[in-house]
C-alpha positions, 0 to 999 in steps of 0.5 A, spaced: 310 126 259 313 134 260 310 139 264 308 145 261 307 152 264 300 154 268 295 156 263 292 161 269 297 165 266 294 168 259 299 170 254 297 178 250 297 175 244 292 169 247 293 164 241 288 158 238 288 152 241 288 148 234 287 142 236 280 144 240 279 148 234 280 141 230 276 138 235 270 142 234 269 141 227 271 133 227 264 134 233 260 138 228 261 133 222 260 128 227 253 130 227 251 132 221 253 124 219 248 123 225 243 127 223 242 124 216 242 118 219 237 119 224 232 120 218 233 114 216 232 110 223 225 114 224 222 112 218 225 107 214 232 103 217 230 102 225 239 099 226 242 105 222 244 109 226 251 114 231 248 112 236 251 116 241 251 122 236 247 128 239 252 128 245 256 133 240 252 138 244 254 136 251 262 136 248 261 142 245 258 145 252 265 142 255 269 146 250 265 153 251 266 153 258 273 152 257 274 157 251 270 162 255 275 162 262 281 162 257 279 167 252 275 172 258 277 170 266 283 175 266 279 181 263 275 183 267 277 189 271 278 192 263 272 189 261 265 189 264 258 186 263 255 190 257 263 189 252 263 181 253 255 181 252 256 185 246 263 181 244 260 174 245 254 177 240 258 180 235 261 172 235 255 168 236 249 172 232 251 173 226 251 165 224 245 165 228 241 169 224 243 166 218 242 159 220 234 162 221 234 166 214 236 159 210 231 155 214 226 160 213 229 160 205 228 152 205 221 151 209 216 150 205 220 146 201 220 140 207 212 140 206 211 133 206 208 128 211 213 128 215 211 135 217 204 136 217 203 143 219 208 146 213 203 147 208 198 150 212 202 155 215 202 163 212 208 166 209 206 172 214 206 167 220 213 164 217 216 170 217 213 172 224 217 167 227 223 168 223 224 174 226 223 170 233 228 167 231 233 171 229 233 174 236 233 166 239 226 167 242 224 161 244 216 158 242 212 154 245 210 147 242 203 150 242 205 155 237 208 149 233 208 151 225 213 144 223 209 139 227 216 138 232 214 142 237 222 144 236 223 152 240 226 154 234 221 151 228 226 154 223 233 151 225 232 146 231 240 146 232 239 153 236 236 151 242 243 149 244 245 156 243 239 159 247 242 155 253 250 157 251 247 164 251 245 163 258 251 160 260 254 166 258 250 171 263 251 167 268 259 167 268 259 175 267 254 177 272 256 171 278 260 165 275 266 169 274 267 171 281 267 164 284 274 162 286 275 155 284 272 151 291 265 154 290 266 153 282 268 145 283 261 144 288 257 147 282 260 142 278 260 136 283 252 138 284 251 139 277 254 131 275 249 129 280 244 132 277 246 129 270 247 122 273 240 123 276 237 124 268 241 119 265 241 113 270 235 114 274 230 119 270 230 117 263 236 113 260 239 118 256 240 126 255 236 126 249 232 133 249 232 140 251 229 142 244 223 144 246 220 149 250 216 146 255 218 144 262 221 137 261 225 139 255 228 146 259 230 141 266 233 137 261 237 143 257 238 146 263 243 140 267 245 138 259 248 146 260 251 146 267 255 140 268 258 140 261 259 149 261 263 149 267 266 143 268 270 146 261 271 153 265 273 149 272 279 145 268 281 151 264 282 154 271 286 148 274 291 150 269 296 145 269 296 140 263 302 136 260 303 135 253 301 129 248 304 126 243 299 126 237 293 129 241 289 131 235 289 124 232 288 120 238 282 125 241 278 125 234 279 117 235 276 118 242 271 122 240 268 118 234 268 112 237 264 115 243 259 118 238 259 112 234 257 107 240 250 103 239 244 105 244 246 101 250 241 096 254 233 094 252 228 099 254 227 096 261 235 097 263 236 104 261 240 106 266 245 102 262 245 107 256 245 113 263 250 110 265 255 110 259 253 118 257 253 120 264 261 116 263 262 119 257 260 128 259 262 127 266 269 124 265 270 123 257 269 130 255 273 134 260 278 128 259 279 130 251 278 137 252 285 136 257 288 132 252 286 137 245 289 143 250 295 140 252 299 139 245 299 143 239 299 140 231 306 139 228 306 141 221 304 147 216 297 141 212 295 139 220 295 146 222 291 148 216 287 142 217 285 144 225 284 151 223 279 149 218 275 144 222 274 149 227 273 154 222 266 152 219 265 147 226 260 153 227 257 154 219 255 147 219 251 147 226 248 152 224 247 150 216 246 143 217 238 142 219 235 146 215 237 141 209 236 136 213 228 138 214 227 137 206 231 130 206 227 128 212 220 130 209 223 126 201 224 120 205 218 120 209 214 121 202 219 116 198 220 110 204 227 110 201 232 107 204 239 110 206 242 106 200 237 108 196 238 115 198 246 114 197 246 119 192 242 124 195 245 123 202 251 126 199 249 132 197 246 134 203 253 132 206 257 136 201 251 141 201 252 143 207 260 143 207 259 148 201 254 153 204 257 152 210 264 155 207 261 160 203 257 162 209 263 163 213 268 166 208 262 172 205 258 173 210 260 171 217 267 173 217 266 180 213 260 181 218 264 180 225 270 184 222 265 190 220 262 188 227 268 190 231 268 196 229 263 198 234 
């Protein structure tokens, strides 16, 4: 394979990588399948399943941590604390915002069994935590208006952002500074903590929703081996290229998503062991892969670009439809095949409400945003 140049060195014009852009949204797909799916395994079809799909989080903490070092490690200097923070939430708030908005639009319709405290709750007390969530305050599960104890009621998938925030912080205020020993033991430790919660703790990494202290030990050491290992390989720099990456790594990372749960309740060091596998070698190994090559032709270029275009939208966009699906399973017992239909349209929904939310709200707010 043929060496390319160090990717220490950041050209002015800092191009996408359209392969880990391609990547991201592949991830993002992947979880919606998986969170439509994941209703039917908590009510009615017990083997059906992606078994491993809520690892798209860790996979998109690694391409983060990577994307960061290249986007702003040689910008400080002409950069400081207050312009990146303001950088990062001009690109991370809008769709958070959004996401909220829509989960408040859609609350009362998922009233169902599935969430018994919907019907009771206020559309005062609705509309308070709203603007919690608007600004990613996270909520106690003694403050709960759904019945999960989820920290953001109104559209669960932002708790990985109230981490990703703080990843962002930390790498402003002292990471950047580390030169890459100190940054490698941070990202050694942090893989013995992430070994420790998978193979000896609890068997998976499954958490970090809640806003407790079992869920934030939880969200904290999914957040610190996955974010900084991505910064730490983008600053070894040296990658090689590879032939078809984008194909072969969306293949890769499916099929690590796509793995049954491994081992019975009483060896579930065995499941540890395969997502600690999968985050501590299999991310990173991707990730180097999707950096190493780009995508040939003008189809698979817009493909990449749209992929990671509406990676982000469908995040954010996905799990309040999900809470009204969920609640008409729980109150129709229907099976996946039955429900064929209507897990379609919230497949496509999604795609649909996410492109419009990008290309009429997210984009047109960030490009105004930059003004300032």
């Amino acid at each position: 394979m043929k060496k390319i140049e160090n990717l220490s060195y950041v050209t002015q014009s800092k191009p996408h990588y359209e392969i880990l852009d391609g990547l991201r949204g592949v991830a993002a797909i992947m979880i919606l399948i998986y969170h439509i799916l994941e209703t039917h395994t908590i009510f009615t079809d017990k083997n059906l399943i992606i078994g491993h799909g809520y690892l798209a989080v860790d996979f998109f903490f690694v391409l983060s941590g990577f994307v960061i070092g290249y986007a702003y490690d040689d910008r400080w200097g002409k950069m400081n604390f207050k312009t990146f923070i303001k950088r990062r939430l001009f690109r991370l708030h809008p769709m958070v915002i959004f996401g909220m908005l829509f989960g408040a639009i859609l609350f009362y319709f998922g009233a169902s069994e599935a969430f018994p405290l919907v019907a009771g709750t206020p559309v005062w007390k609705m509309l308070f935590y709203l603007l919690l969530g608007m600004l990613l305050i996270p909520t106690p599960p003694s403050a709960d208006i759904r019945g999960w104890e989820e920290m953001h009621t109104l559209d669960a998938p932002a708790w990985s952002l109230f981490f990703e925030y703080i990843a962002n912080i930390l790498y402003a205020l002292f990471i950047r500074r580390f030169s890459k020993i100190a940054l490698a033991v941070l990202v050694f430790l942090s893989a013995c903590a992430t070994v420790y919660l998978t193979v000896f703790a609890r068997g998976d990494v499954s958490g970090g929703w809640s806003f407790n202290v079992e869920h934030l030990s939880i969200g904290f050491t999914r957040l610190f081996y996955p974010f900084f290992a991505g910064l730490l390989l983008y600053r070894l720099g040296k990658l090689t290229h590879v032939k078809n990456a984008f194909l072969w790594c969306s293949l890769l990372l499916i099929a690590v998503f796509v793995v049954p749960h491994i081992g019975a309740k009483e060896h579930s060091w065995m499941n540890g062991l395969y997502e600690a596998a999968m985050i501590i070698i299999v991310f990173p190994f991707i990730v180097y892969l999707g950096a190493s090559s780009t995508v040939k032709g003008k189809y698979a270029s817009k493909l990449c670009k749209f992929l990671g275009d509406i990676s982000y939208p469908v995040y954010l966009v996905n799990y309040p439809l999900i809470y009204v699906y969920t609640g008409w399973i729980k109150d129709t017992g229907y099976t996946f095949a039955q429900a064929l239909p209507q897990a379609l349209m919230v497949f496509v929904g999604t795609l649909v409400i996410s492109y419009a939310a990008l290309k009429l709200y997210d984009e047109p707010i960030r490009k105004w945003l930059k003004r300032f």
